[in-house]
N, C-alpha and C positions, 0 to 999 in steps of 0.2 A: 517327235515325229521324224521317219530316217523315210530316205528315197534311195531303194535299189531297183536296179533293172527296169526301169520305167515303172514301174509299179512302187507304191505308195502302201508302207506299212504303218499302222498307226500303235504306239507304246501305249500298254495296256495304263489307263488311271484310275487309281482307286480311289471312289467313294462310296465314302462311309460315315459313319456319327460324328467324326473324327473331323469333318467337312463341313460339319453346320456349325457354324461362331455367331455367336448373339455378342455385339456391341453394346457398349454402356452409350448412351446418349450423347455424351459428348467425344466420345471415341468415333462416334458417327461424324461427327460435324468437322472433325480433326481431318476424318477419312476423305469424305466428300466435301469441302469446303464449298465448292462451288454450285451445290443444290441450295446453298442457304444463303451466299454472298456474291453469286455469278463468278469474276473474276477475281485477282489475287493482285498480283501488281505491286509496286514497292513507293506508289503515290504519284506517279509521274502523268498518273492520267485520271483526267477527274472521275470517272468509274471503276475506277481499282479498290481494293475491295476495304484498304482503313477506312472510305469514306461511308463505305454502307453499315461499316461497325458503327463511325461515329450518327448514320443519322439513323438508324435502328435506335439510339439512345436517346438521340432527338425527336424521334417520330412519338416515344411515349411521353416527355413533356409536351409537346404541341397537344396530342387527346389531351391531356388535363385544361392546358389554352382553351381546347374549341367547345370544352365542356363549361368553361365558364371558371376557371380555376387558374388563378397567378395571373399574371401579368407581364413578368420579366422571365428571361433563362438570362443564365450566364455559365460562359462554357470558357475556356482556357485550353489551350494546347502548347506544352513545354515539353521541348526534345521529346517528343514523341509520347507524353504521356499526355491525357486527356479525361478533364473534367466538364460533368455536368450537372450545374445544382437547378433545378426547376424549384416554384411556390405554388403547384398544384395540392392536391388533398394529401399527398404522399402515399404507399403502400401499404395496404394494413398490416400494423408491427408483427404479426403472430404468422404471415406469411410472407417477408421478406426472402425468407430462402429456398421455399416452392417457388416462386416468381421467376426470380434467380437460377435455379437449378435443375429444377422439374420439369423437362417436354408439357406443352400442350397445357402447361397451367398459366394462367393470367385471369384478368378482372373483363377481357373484351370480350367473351363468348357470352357474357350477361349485357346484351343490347339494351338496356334501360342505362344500364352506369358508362355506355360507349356506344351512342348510337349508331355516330358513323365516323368509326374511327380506320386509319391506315393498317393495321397491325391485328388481325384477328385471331392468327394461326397459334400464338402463346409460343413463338419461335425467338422472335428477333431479339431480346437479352441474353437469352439462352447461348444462342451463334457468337456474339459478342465475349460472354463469359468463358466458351468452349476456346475460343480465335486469340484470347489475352493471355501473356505470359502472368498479369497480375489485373485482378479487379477488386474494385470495393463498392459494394451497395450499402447506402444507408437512407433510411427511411424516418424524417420527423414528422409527427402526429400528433397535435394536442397537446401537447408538452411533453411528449416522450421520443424516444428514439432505440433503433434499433438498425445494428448495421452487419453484416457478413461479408468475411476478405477472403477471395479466393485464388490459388496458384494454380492458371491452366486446368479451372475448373473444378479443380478439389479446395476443400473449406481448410483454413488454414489458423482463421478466429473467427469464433461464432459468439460475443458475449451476449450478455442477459439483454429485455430493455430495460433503460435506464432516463432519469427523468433531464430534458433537455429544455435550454428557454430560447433555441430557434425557431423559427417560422415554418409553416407545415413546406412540405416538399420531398421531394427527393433528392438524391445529392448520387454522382455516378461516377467511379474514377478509376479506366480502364489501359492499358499499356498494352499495344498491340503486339501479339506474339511475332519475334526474329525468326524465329523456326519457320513460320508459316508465311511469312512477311519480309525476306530477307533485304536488309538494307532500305528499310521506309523510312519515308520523311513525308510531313504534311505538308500542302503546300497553300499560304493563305488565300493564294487565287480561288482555287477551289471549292476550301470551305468558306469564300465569303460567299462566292454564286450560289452555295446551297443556304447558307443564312439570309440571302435577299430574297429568294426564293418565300422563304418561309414569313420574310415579315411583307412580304407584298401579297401573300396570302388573307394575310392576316393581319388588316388595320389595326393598331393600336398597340399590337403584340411590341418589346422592346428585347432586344436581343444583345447581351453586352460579351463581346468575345476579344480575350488580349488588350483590353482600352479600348477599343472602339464599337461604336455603339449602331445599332442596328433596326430602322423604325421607317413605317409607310406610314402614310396618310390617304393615301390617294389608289392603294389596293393597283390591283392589273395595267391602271393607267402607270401609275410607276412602273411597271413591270414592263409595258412595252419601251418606256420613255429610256431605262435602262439600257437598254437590249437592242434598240435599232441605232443601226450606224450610216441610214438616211433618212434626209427629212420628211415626216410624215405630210401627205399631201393636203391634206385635211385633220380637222380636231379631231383628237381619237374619241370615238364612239364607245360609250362605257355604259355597258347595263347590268343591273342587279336585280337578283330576284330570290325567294327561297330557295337555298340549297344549288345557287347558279350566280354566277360572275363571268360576264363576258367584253372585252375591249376588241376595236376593230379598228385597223387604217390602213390605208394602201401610200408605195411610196413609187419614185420611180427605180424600179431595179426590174429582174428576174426572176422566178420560181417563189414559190408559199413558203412560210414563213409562222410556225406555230409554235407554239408553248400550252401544252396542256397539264390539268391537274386532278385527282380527284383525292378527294380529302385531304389535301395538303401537299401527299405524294404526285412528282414531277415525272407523269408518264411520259418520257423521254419515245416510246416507241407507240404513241396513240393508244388506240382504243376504239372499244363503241361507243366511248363518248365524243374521241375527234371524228371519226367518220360520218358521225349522225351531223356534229356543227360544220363538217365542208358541206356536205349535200344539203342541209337546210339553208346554210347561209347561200350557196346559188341559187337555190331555189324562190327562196323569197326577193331575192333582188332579181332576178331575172320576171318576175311576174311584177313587183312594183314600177321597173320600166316597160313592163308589157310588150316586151323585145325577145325576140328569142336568139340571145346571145348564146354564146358558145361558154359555159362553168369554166373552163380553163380561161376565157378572156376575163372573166370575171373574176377568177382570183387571182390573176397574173401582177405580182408584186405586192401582193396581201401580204400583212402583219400582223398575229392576232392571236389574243389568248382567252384560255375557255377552264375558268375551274367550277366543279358541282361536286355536291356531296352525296354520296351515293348510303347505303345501309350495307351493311355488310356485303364489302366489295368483293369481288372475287378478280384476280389478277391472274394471267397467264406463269406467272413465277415467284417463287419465293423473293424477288428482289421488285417484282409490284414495279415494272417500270411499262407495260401495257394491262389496259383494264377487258377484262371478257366480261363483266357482269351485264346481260341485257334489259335487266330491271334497275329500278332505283332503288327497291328495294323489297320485302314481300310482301307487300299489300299497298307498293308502290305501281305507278303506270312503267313502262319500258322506256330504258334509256331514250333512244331515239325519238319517242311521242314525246316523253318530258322536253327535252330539249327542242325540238319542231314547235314545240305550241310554244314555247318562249322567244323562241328566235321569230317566228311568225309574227306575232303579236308586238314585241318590244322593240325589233330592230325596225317593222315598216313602222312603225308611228315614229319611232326616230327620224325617219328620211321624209314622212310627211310633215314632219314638223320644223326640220332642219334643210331647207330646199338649196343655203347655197353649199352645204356638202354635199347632197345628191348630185347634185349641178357638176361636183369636182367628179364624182364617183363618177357618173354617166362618159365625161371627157376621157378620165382614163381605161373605163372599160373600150370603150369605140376608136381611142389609139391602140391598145393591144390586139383589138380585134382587124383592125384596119393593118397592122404590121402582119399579124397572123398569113391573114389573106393575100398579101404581098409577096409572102414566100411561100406560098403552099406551093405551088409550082416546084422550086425550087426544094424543097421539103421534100417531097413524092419523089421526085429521084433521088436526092441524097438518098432517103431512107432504103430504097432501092438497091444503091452501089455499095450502101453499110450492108445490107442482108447480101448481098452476095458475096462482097468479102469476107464476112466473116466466117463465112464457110470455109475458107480456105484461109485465112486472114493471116498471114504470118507475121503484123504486128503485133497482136496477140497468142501468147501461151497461155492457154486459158488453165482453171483448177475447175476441180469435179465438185466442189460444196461451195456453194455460193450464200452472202448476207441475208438475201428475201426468200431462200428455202430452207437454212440450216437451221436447225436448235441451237438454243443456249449458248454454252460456250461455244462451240464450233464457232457458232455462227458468228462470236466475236471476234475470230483469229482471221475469218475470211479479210484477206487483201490480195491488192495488186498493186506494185510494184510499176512506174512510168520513169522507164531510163532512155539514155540517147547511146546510141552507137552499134554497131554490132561485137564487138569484145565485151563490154559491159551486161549486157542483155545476154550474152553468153554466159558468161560466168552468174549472174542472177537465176539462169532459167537450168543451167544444171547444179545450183543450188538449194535452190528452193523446195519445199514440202509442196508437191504436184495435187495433192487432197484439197488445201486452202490459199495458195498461193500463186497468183495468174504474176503475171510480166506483159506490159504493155513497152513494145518498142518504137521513139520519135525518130524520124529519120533526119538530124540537124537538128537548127534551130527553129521554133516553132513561131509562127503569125503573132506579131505584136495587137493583141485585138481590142486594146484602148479607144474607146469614143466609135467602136462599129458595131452595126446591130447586129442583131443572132442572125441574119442570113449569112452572115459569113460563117458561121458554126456550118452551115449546111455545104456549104461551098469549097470549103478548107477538106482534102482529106484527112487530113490529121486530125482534126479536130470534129471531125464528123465520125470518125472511127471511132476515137475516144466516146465521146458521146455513145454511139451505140454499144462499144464496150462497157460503160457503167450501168449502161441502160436507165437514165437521168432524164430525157428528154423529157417525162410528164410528172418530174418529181422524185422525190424520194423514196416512193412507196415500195418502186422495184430495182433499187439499188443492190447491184450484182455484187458490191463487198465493203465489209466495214469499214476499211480502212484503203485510204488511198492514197501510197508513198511515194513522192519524187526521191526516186534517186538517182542523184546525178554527180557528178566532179565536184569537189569542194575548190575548184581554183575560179578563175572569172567566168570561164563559158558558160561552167557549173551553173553559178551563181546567175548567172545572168535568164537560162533555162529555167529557173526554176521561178525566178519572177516574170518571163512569159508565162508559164503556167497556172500561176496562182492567181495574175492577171486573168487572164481565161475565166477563172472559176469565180473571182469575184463580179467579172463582168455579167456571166450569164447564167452562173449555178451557186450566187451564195448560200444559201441554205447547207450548200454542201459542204462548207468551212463552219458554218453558224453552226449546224450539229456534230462536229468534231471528228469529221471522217476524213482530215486532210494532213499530211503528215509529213518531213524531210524525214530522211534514212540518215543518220549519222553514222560514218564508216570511221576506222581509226585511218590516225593522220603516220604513225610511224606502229614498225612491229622490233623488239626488242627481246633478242634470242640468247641463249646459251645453249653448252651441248646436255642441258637437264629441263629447262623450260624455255617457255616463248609467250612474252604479254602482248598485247596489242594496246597502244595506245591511243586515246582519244583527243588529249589536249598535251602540252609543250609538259604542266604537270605533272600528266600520268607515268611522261617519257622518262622526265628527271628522277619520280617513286621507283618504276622499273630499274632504271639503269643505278641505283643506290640497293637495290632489293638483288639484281644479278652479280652482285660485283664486278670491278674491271673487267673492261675489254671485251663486252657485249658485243652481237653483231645490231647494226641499226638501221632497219631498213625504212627508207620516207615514200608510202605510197604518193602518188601524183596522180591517179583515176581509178575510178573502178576498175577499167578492163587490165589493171596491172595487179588487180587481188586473181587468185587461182580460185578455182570456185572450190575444192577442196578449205582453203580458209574462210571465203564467201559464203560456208554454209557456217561460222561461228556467229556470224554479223547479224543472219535474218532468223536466227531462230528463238531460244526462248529468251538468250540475252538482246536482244535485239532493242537498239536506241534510237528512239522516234522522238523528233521534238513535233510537238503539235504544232500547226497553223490556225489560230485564231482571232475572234474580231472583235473588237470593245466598243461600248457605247463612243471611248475617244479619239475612235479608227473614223475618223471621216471620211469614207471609201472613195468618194468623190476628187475630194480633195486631193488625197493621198495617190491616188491613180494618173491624177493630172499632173503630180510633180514627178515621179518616179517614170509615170512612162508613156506620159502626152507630150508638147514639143515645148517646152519650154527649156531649150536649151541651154542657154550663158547661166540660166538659175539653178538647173542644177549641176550642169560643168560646176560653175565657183562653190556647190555645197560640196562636191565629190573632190575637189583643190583644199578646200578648208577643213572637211574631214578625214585625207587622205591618211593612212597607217599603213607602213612598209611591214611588210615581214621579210623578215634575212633567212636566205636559205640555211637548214641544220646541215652540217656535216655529219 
């Protein structure tokens, strides 16, 4: 394309026969990775994409599980190579490497041998075998076996079957491609949340990964008992019914609180199956108090998880992490009536039978509802001086694709960026990709909001902007970006900024960390130059690799803030190398607790922890 003279001439392009290319199958998957695995990632994050290799190979020994087949998996991951033997029926020998190789072949499009299984499309080994620098499938049978090894998806040994005296299964041992994967590592956090996942799904199931061993008893109620990091207010409410599992309990915090599942798969972004269990579940509590509460007082500090088994599910994506199916299945009622007549029927005879939980429920609905009402007042203009600033709002530099409107990837890159100062905020906001990347500016330090209610969210400009900048105020639903990075000064202010803020979100938007949308920006600490290259270092390590890798007499420069990086380098920081440590929260984060020592008044106690854990650092020359 050339521009002359105001006018726009456009270079003539040829096509022709010459234009049309047919892909091999797995040249496709090579191509587009992310129609098959969403993201890519190097394991830093628990949806990056080794992990959807590895549970694509999980998700087909669990169908064996839910069909009545084995008992155990055992799975192993060593420097990066990973095994998994299941004792389901195994593969039929004679089509181990259709299975393996072939688009669109598998055993689940025959709904009698998989009724309602995760995996329909005959994709997900396939993406796996395509995405591995090295795989091996082997299949035992009845006493035989038969196995195929392949390199980046071509067969490399294919032998005969041959007669074996192991137990029927499958056995799957894949090494994730460097090419497509550069510099992964698994990380055992990760895969353990998805292995508890799968045995709280699944009473009984026994799960053995690296020695340690993996097993429910107690289904969902495990799963919330896991998962909450305050104390439920009441017994968790656990009901079971055909093809449905549901636990309930409220605690005292902020915002809803779910975990959904259908057929084992952990719809991380709902469904019509969560949408149908929020609106039934206020509904039927709102009619067994014969109150006409307000659904948000009624879920306000709800905890609660919802798995059903659906028939041939249909999922908004290949990576099956929201469910669109409106039936249960074909000759099934519709999700939403399934679910309503069970929630109707199973949760009120619960609360008529259990009157002093009701009794708790009732109390905390009509405190949230009585706080509600408290600041509506105050509410109504906040929300007010937020719409009108944000018209003009120059704490915000907003981007053009936002979390709650974009597709797929996009939609996962969507973030914003929460700095302090104006030199920082400067260099971030003439750095940044203006398509997915907003920049939210604090002016100072932010309100210490430990032990205060959400009327001060209302109260606070800063923190009433923020709010309408996430757009969080009624939940998750309409979260403006995936990702939400503090970045701030790695010295004390720094630091200090960033646990008012995290403060903030644990007080009144956990959910917001519980789903993993909360993030520190790591900047390098020193840059380390010749007159041929320039590395930027992250840790005192990387500085000593650098300055051993440039030989003597390096120049060394020790950033002290962000507004001391040039947004010309500030754009290597946020983009696709870009280092985010998560913020997150464990069943052993006792939020409560942890809040009251770090940043309630208990002064002399943590003075002498801050004396007793004190560590100098010496400035580098």
């Amino acid at each position: 394309m050339y521009f002359c003279a105001s006018k726009m001439i456009m270079a003539e392009v040829k096509y022709d026969e010459t234009n049309i290319v047919k892909l091999e199958w797995w040249e496709h998957i090579r191509l587009r990775p992310g129609m098959y695995i969403g993201k890519l990632g190097d394991g830093n994050f628990a949806d990056d994409g080794i992990y959807v290799l590895l549970k694509e190979v999980l998700d087909n020994a669990m169908d064996e599980y839910m069909m009545g087949f084995g008992k155990s998996i055992d799975i192993t991951i060593d420097a990066g190579v990973v095994t998994v033997r299941d004792y389901g029926r195994g593969i039929p020998l004679g089509k181990v490497v259709d299975v393996s190789s072939q688009m669109n072949t598998g055993g689940k499009y025959d709904s009698k041998a998989f009724k309602k299984s995760v995996g329909m499309n005959g994709v997900g080994i396939k993406a796996v075998n395509a995405l591995s620098s090295y795989m091996l499938v082997q299949s035992f049978r009845d006493g035989e076996t038969k196995s195929v090894e392949y390199q980046r998806a071509h067969i490399i040994e294919n032998p005969d079957i041959t007669a074996s005296g192991e137990p029927n299964g499958t056995l799957i041992n894949f090494i994730p491609d460097e090419e497509i994967f550069p510099n992964y590592r698994f990380k055992d956090e990760y895969v353990e949340i998805l292995l508890k996942n799968y045995v709280f799904l699944n009473s009984g199931l026994t799960i053995n990964y690296n020695g340690k061993k993996f097993f429910s008893k107690n289904g969902l109620i495990d799963l919330l008992n896991e998962n909450m990091t305050s104390e439920p207010l009441y017994p968790i409410i656990h009901l079971q019914g055909t093809d449905i599992e549901i636990a309930i309990t409220h605690a005292h915090q902020y915002g809803e609180e779910y975990y959904s599942f259908v057929n084992g798969q952990y719809t991380t972004q709902g469904g019509t199956h969560l949408s149908a269990f929020r609106e039934t579940l206020s509904r039927v509590i709102k009619e067994y108090y014969n109150k006409n509460f307000e659904y948000s007082d009624i879920r306000m500090g709800i905890t609660a998880a919802i798995a059903v088994k659906v028939e041939e599910p249909v999922f908004e994506s290949q990576t099956k992490t929201k469910l669109g199916s409106k039936d249960m299945g074909p000759d099934g009622p519709t999700v939403t009536k399934f679910i309503a007549d069970f929630v109707k029927k199973e949760l009120d005879n619960y609360l008529h039978k259990n009157s002093e939980t009701s009794d708790i429920l009732l109390k905390k609905i009509t405190d949230s509802e009585k706080e509600r009402k408290a600041i509506a007042g105050v509410t109504k203009l906040a929300k007010e001086r937020a719409k009108k600033a944000n018209l003009h709002n120059k704490k915000l530099r907003d981007c053009r694709l936002h979390y709650s409107e974009a597709k797929n990837d996009l939609r996962e890159e969507t973030c914003i960026f929460i700095t302090e100062g104006d030199s920082a905020s400067g260099s971030i906001t003439q750095s940044r990709d203006p398509n997915y990347q907003a920049v939210f500016s604090l002016r100072g330090k932010p309100l210490n909001t430990f032990g205060l209610t959400k009327k001060i969210v209302y109260e606070n400009e800063e923190f009433n902007l923020l709010q309408a900048a996430l757009d969080i105020e009624d939940g998750l639903e309409t979260l403006r970006y995936n990702k939400v990075i503090i970045a701030t000064d790695a010295d004390v202010d720094g630091m200090h900024i960033r646990l008012l803020i995290i403060t903030f979100f644990l007080q009144f938007f956990p959910d917001l960390i519980k789903n993993n949308h909360v993030f520190i920006l790591q900047t390098p600490l020193f840059r380390v130059r010749n007159k041929k290259e320039t590395i930027y270092c992250y840790t005192e390590e990387e500085r000593l690799k650098a300055i051993e890798k440039l030989g003597p007499n390096p120049e060394i420069t020790r950033f002290k803030g962000l507004g001391e990086i040039s947004p010309v380098e500030f754009k290597h920081f946020i983009g696709k190398d870009i280092r985010l440590d998560p913020v997150t929260m464990k069943k052993s984060d006792a939020v409560k607790e942890m809040l009251e020592f770090y940043m309630g008044k208990n002064t002399m106690e943590r003075q002498n922890f801050i004396i007793n854990n004190l560590v100098v650092e010496e400035d580098i020359v």
